[in-house]
N, CA, C and O of each residue as an XYZ file, in Angstrom:
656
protein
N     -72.665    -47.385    -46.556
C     -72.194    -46.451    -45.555
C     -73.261    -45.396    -45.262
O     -73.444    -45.005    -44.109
N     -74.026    -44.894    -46.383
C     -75.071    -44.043    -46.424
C     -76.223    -44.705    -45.364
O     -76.756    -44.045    -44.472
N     -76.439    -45.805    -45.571
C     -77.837    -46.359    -44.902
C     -76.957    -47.024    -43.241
O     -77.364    -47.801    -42.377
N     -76.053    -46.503    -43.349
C     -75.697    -47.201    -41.687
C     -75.499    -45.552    -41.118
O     -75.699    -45.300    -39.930
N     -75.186    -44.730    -41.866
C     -75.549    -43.167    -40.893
C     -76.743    -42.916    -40.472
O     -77.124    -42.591    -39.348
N     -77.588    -43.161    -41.891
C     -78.928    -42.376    -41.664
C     -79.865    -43.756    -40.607
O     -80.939    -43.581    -40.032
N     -79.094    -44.973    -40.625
C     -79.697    -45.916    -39.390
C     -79.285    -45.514    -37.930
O     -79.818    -45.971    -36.919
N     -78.317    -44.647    -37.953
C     -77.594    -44.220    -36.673
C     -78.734    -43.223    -36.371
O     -79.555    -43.248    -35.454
N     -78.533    -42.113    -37.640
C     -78.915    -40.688    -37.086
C     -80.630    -41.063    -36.733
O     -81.239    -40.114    -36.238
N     -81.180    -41.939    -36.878
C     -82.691    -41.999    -37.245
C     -82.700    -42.839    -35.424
O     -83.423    -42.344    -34.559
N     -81.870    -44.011    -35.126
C     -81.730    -44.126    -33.612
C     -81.494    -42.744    -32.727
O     -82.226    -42.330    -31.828
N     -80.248    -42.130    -33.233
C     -80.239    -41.620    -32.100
C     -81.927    -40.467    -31.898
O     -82.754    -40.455    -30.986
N     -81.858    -39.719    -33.079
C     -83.253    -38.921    -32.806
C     -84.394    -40.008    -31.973
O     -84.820    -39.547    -30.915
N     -84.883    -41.324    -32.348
C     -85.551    -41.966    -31.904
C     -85.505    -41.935    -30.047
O     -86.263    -41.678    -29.111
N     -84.284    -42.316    -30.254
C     -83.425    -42.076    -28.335
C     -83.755    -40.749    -27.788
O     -84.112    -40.457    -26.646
N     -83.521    -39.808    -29.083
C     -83.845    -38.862    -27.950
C     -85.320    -38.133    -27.342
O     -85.629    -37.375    -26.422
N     -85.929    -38.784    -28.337
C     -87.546    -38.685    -28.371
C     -87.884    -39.131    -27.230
O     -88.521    -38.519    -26.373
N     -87.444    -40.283    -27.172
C     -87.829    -41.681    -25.715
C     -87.710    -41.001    -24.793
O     -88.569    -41.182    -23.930
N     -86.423    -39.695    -24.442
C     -86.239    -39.525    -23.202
C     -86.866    -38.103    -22.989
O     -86.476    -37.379    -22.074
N     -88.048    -37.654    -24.044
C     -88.973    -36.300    -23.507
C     -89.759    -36.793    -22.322
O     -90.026    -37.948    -21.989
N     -90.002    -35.875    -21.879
C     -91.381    -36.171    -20.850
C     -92.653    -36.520    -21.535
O     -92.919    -36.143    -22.676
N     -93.051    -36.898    -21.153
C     -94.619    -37.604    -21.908
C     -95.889    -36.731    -20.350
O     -97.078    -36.416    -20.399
N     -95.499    -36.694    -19.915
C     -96.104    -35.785    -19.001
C     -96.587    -34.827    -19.007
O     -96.273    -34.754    -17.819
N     -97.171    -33.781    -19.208
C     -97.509    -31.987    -19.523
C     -96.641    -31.669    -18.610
O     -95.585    -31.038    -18.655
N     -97.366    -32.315    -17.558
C     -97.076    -31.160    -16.042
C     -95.591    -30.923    -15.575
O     -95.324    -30.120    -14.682
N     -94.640    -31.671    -16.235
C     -93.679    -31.648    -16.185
C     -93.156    -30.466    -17.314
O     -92.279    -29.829    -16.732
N     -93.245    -30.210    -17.966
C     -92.928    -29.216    -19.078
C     -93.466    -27.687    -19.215
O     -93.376    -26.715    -19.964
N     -94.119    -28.129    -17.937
C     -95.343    -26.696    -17.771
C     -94.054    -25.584    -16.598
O     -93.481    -26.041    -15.608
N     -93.913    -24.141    -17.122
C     -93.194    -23.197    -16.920
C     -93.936    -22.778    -15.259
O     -94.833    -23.409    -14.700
N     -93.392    -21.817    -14.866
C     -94.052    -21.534    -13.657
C     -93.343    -19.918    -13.383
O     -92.320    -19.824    -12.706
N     -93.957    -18.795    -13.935
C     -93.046    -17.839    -14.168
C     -93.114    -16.763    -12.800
O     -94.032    -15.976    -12.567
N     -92.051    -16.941    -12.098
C     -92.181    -15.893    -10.833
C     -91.453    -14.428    -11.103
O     -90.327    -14.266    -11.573
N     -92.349    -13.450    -10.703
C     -92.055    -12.252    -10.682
C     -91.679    -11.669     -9.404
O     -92.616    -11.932     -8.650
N     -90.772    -10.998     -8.753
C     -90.857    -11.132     -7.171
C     -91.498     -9.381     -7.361
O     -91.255     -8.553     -8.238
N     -92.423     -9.296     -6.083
C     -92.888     -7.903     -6.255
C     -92.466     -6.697     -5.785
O     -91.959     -6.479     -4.685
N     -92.738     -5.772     -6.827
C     -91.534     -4.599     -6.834
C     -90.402     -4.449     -7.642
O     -89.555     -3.577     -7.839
N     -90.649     -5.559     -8.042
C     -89.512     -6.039     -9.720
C     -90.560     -4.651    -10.977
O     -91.728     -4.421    -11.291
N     -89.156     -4.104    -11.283
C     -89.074     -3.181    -12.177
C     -89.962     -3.610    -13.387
O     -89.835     -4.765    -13.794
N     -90.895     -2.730    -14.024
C     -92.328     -3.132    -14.949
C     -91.047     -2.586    -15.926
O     -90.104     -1.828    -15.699
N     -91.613     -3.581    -17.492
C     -90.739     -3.274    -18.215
C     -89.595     -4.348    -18.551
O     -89.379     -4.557    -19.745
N     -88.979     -4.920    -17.765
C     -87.823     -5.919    -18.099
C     -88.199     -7.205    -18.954
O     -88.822     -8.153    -18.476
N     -87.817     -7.148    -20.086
C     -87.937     -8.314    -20.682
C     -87.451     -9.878    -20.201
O     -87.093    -10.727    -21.018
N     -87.510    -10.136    -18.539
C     -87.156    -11.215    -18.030
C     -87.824    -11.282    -16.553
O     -88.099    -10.297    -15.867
N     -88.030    -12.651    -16.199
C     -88.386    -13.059    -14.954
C     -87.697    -12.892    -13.663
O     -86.493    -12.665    -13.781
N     -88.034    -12.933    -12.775
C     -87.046    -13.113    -11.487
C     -86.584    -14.631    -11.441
O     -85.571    -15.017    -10.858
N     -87.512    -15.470    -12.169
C     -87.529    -16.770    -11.580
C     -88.375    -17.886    -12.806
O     -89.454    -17.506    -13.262
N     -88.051    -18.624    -13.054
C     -88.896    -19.866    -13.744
C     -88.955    -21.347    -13.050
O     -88.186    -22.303    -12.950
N     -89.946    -21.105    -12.731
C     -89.919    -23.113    -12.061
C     -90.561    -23.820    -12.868
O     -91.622    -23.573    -13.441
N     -89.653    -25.058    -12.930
C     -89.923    -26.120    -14.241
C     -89.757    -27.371    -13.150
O     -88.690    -27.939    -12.916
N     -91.218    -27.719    -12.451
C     -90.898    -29.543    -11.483
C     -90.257    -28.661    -10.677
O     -90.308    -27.440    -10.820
N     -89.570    -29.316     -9.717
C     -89.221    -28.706     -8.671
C     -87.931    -28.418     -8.444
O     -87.317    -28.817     -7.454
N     -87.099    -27.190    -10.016
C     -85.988    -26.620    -10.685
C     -86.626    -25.166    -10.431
O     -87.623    -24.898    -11.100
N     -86.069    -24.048     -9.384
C     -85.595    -22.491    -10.027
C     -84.716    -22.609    -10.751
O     -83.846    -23.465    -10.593
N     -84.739    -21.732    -11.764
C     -83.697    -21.189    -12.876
C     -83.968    -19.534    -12.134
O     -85.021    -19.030    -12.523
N     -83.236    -18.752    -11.238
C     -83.228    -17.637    -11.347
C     -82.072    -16.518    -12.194
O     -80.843    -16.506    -12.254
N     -82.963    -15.781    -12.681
C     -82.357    -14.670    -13.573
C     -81.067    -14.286    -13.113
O     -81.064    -14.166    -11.888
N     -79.864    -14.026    -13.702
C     -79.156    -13.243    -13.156
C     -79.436    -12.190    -12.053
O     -80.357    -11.374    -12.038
N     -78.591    -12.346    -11.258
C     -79.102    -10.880    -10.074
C     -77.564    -10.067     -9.990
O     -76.449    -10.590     -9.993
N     -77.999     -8.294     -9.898
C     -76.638     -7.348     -9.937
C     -77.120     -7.163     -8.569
O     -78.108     -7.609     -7.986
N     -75.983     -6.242     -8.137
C     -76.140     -5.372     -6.712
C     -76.985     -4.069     -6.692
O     -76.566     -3.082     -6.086
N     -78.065     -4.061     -7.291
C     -79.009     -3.374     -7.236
C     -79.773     -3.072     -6.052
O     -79.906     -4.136     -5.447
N     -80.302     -2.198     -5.472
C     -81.407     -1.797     -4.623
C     -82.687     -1.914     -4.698
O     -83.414     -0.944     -4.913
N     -83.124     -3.126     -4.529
C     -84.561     -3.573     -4.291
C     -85.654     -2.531     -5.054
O     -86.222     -1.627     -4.442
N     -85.852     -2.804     -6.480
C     -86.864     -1.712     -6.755
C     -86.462     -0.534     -7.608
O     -87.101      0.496     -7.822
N     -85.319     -0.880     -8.033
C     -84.751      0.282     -8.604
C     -83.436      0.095     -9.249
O     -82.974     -0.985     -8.880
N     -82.630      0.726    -10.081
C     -81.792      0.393    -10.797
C     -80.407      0.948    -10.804
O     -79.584      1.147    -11.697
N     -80.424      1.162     -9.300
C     -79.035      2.078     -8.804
C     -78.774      0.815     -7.959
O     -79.522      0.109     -7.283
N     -76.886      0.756     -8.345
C     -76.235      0.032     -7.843
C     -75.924      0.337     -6.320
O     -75.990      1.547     -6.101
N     -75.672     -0.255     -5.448
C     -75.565     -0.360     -3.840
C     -74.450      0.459     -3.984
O     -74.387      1.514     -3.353
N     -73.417      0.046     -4.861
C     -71.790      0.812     -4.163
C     -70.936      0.347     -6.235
O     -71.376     -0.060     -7.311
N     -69.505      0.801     -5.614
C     -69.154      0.912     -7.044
C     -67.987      0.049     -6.876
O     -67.064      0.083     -7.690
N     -67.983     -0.844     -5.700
C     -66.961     -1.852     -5.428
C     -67.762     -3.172     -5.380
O     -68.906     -3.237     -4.930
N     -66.884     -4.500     -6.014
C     -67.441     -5.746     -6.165
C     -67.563     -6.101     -4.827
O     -68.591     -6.761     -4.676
N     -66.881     -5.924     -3.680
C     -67.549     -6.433     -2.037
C     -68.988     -6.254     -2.159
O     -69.777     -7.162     -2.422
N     -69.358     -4.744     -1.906
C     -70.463     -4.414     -1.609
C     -71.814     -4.701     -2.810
O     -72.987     -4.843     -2.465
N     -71.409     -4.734     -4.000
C     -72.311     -5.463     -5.457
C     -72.286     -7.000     -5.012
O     -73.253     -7.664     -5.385
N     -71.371     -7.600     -4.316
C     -71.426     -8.452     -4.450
C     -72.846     -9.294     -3.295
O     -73.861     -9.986     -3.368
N     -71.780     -8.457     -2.130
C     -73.037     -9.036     -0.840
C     -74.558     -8.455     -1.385
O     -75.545     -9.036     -0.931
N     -74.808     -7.142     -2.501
C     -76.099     -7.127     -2.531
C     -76.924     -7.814     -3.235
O     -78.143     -7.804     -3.060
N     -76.129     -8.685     -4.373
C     -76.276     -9.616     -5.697
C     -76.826    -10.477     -4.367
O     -78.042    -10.471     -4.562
N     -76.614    -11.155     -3.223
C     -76.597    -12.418     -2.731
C     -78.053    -11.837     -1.912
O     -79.049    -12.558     -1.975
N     -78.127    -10.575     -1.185
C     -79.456    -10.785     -0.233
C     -80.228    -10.594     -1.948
O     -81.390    -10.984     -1.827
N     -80.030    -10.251     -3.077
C     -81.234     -9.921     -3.997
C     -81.534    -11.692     -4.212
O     -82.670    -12.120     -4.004
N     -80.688    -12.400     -4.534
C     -80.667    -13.497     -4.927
C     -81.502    -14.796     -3.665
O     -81.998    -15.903     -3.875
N     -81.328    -13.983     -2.386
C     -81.738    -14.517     -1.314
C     -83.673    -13.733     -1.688
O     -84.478    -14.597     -2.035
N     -83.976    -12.944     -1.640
C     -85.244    -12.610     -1.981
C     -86.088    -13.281     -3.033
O     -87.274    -13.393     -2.725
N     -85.740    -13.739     -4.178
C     -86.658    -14.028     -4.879
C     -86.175    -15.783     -4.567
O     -86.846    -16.664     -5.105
N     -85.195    -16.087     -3.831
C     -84.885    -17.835     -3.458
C     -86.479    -17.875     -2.585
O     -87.348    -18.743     -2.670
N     -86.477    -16.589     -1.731
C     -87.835    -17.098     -0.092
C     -88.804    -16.867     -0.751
O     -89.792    -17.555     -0.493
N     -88.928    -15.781     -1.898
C     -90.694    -15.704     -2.422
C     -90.917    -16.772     -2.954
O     -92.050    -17.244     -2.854
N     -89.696    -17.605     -3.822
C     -90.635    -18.732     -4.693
C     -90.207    -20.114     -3.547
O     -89.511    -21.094     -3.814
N     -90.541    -19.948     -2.904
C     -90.279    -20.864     -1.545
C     -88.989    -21.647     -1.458
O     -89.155    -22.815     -1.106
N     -88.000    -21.356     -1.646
C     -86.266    -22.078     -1.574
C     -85.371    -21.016     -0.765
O     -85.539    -19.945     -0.182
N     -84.592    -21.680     -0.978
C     -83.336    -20.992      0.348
C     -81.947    -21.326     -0.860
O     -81.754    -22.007     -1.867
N     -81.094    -20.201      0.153
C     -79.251    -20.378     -0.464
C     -79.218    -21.975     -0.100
O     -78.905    -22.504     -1.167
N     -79.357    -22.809      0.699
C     -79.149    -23.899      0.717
C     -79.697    -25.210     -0.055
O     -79.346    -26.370      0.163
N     -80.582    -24.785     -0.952
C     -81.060    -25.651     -1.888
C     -80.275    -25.266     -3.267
O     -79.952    -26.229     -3.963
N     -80.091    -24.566     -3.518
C     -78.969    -24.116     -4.690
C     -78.070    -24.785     -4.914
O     -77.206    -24.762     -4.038
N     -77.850    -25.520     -5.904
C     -76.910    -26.929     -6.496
C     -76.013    -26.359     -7.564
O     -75.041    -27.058     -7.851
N     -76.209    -24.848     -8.413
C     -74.999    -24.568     -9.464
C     -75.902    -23.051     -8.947
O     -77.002    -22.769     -8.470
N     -74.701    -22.377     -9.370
C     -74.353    -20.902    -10.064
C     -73.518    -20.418    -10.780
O     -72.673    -21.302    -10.921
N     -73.164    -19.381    -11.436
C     -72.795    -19.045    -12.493
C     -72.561    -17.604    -11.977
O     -73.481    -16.874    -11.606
N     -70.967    -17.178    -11.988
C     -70.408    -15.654    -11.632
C     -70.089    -14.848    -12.753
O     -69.106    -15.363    -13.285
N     -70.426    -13.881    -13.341
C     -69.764    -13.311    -14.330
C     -69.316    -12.231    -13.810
O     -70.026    -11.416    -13.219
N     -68.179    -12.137    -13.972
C     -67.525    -10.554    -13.497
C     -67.219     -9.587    -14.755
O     -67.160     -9.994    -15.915
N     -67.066     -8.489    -14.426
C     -66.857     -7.426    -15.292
C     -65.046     -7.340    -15.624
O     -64.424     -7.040    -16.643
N     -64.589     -7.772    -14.194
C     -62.889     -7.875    -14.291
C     -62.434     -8.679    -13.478
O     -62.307     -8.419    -12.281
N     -62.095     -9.878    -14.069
C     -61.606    -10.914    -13.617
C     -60.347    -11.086    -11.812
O     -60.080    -11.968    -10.996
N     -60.004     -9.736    -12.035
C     -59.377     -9.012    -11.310
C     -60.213     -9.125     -9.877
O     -59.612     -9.578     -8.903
N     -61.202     -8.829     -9.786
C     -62.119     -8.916     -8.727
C     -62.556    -10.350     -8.249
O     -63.375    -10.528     -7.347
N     -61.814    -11.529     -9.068
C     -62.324    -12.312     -8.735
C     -62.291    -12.779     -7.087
O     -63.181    -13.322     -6.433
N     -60.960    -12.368     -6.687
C     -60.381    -13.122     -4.899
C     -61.589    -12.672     -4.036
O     -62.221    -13.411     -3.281
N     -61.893    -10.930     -4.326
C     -62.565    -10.042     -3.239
C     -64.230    -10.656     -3.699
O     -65.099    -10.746     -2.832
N     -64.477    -11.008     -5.020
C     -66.024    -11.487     -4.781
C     -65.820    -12.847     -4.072
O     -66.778    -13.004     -3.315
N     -64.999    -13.859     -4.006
C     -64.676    -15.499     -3.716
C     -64.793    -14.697     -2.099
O     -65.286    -15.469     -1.276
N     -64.573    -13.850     -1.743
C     -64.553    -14.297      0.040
C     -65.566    -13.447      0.180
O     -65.661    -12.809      1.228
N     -66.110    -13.357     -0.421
C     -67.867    -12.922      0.191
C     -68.955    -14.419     -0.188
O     -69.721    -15.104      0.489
N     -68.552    -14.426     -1.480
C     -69.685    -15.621     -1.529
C     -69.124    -16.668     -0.962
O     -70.054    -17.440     -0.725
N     -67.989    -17.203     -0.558
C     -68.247    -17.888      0.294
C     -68.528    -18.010      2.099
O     -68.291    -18.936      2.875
N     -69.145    -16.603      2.329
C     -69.535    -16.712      3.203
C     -71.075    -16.572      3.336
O     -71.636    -16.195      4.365
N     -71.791    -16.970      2.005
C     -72.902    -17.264      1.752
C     -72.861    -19.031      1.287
O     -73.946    -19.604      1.193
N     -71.865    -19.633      1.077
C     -72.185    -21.235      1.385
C     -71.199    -21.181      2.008
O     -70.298    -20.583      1.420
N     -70.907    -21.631      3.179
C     -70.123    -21.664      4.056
C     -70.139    -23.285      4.464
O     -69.444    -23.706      5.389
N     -70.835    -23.972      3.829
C     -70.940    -25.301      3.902
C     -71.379    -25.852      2.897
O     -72.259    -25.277      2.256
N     -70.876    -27.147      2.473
C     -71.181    -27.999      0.900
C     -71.786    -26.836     -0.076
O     -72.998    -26.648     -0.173
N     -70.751    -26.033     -0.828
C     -70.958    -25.155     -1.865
C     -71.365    -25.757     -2.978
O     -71.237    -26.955     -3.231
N     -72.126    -24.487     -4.019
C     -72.990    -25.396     -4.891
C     -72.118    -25.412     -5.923
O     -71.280    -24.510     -5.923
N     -72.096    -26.147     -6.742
C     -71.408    -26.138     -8.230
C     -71.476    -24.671     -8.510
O     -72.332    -23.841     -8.205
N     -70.004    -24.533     -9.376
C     -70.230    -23.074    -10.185
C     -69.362    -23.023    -11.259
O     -68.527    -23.896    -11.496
N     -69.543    -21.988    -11.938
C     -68.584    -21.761    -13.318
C     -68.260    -19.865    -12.579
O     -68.939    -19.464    -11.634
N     -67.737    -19.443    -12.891
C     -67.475    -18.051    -13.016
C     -66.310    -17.658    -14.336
O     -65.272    -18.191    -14.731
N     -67.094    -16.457    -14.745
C     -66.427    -15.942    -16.341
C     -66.297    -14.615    -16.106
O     -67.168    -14.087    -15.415
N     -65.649    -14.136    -16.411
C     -65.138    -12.573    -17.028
C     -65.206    -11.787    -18.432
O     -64.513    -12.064    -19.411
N     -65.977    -10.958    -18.372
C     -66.273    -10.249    -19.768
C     -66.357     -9.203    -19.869
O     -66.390     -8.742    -18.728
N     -66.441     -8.186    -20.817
C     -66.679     -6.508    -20.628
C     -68.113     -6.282    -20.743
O     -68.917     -6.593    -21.622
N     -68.238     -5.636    -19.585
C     -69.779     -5.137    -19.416
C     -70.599     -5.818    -18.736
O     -70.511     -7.009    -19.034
N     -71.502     -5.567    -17.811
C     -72.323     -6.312    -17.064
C     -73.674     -5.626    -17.245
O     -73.701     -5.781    -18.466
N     -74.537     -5.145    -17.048
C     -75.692     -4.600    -16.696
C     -75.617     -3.203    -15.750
O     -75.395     -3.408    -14.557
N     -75.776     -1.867    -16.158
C     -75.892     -1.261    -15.228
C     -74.822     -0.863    -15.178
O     -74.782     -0.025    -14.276
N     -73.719     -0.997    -15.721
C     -72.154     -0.904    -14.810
C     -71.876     -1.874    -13.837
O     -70.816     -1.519    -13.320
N     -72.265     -2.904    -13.319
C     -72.015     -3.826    -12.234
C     -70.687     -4.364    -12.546
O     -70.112     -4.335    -13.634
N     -70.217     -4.941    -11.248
C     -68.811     -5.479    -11.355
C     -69.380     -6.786    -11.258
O     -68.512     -7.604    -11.564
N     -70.380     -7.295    -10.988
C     -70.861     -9.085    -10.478
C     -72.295     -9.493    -10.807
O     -73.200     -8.981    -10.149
N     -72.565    -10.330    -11.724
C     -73.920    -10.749    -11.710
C     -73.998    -12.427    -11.567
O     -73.411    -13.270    -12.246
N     -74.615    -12.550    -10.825
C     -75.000    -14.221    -10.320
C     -76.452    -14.906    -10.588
O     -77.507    -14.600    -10.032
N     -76.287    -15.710    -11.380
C     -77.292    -17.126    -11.505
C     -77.758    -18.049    -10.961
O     -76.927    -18.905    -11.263
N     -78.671    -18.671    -10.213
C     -78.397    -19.529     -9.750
C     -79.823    -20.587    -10.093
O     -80.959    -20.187    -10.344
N     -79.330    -22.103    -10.010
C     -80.419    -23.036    -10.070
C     -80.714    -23.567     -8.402
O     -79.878    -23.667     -7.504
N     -81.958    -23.814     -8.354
C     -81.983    -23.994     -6.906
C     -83.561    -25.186     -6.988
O     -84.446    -25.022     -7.828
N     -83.580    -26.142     -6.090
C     -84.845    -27.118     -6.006
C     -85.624    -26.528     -5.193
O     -85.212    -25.393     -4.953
N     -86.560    -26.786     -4.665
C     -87.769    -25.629     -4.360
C     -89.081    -27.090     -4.010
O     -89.018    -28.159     -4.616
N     -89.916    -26.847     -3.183
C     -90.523    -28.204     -2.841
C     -90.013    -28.981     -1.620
O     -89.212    -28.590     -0.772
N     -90.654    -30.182     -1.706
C     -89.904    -31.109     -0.722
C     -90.216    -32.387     -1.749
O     -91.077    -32.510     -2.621
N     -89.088    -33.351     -1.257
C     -88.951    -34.481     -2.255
C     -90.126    -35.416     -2.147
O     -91.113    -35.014     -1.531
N     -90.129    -36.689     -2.709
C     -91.131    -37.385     -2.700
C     -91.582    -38.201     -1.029
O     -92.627    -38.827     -0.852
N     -90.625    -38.003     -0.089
C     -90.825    -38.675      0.908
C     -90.921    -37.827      2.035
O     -90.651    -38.178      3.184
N     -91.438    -36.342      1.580
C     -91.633    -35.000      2.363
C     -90.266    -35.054      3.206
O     -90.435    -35.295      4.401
N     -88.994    -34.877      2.798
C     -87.735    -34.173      3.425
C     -87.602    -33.202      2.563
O     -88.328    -32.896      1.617
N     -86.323    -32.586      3.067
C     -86.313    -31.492      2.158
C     -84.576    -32.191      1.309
O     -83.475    -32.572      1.705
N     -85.259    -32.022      0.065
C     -83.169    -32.769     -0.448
C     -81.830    -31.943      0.225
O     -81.657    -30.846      0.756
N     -81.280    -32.718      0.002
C     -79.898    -32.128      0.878
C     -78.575    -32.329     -0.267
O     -78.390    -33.167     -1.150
N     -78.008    -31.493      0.065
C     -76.679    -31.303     -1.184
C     -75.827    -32.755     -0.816
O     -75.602    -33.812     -1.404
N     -75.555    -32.263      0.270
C     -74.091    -33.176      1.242
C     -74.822    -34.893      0.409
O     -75.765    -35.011     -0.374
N     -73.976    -35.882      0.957
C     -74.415    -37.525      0.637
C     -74.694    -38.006      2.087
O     -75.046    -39.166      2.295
């Protein structure tokens, strides 16, 4: 029984070896800072890994500074989306390449009034999401948003498209 686990556990590690990249350039980070981003923060605006943004959480902050827009989730919310729209155009992507995000609210309570703002930022084939509720956000914020987004054009120079 011993030598049919450790024959399992020794496949599967083997399996999962097989499926690293053997590539560099594929594993190689690509760290975007958008400029005017606050000196000091122990985080990126942006990481491109192949042609994957991972962008940082974004609050309703004011471009450059660490005062919130307003003290209601509407207005945190629409500013979370143009911040999130800024560092999408510096590292060359758009709201429409964005395939998941991730909502965390401060009070779950807010969830209806942030849902009809962001969706009038995908207003067509929305991207995957999770949204969670917890105490405390950054700053005092009522909304901070994540998002993964493709960036590039595919191998046959289009640009990918969500829809099928």
């Amino acid at each position: 029984m011993r030598f049919q686990l450790l024959l399992f556990t020794a496949a599967i590690a083997a399996s999962a070896a097989a499926q690293q990249p053997t590539d560099t350039a594929h594993a190689q980070n690509h760290v975007i800072q958008l400029p005017g981003s606050l000196p000091g923060l122990p985080f990126s605006s942006a990481v491109r890994v192949g042609n994957v943004l991972y962008l940082s959480g974004q609050i309703g902050v004011l471009p450059g500074t660490r005062q919130l827009v307003d003290t209601g989730v509407v207005k945190q919310t629409q500013q979370t989306f143009e911040n999130i729209k800024a560092v999408l155009a510096y590292a060359g992507s758009s709201l429409d390449r964005v395939f998941k995000c991730t909502v965390f609210l401060s009070n779950i309570a807010d969830y209806a009034k942030m849902n009809e703002v962001y969706a009038t930022y995908f207003p067509k084939d929305p991207p995957a999401r999770s949204t969670v509720a917890g105490s405390g956000l950054a700053l005092g914020a009522r909304v901070e948003i994540e998002c993964l987004a493709t960036v590039g054009n595919s191998s046959d120079g289009r640009q990918p498209s969500r829809s099928p």
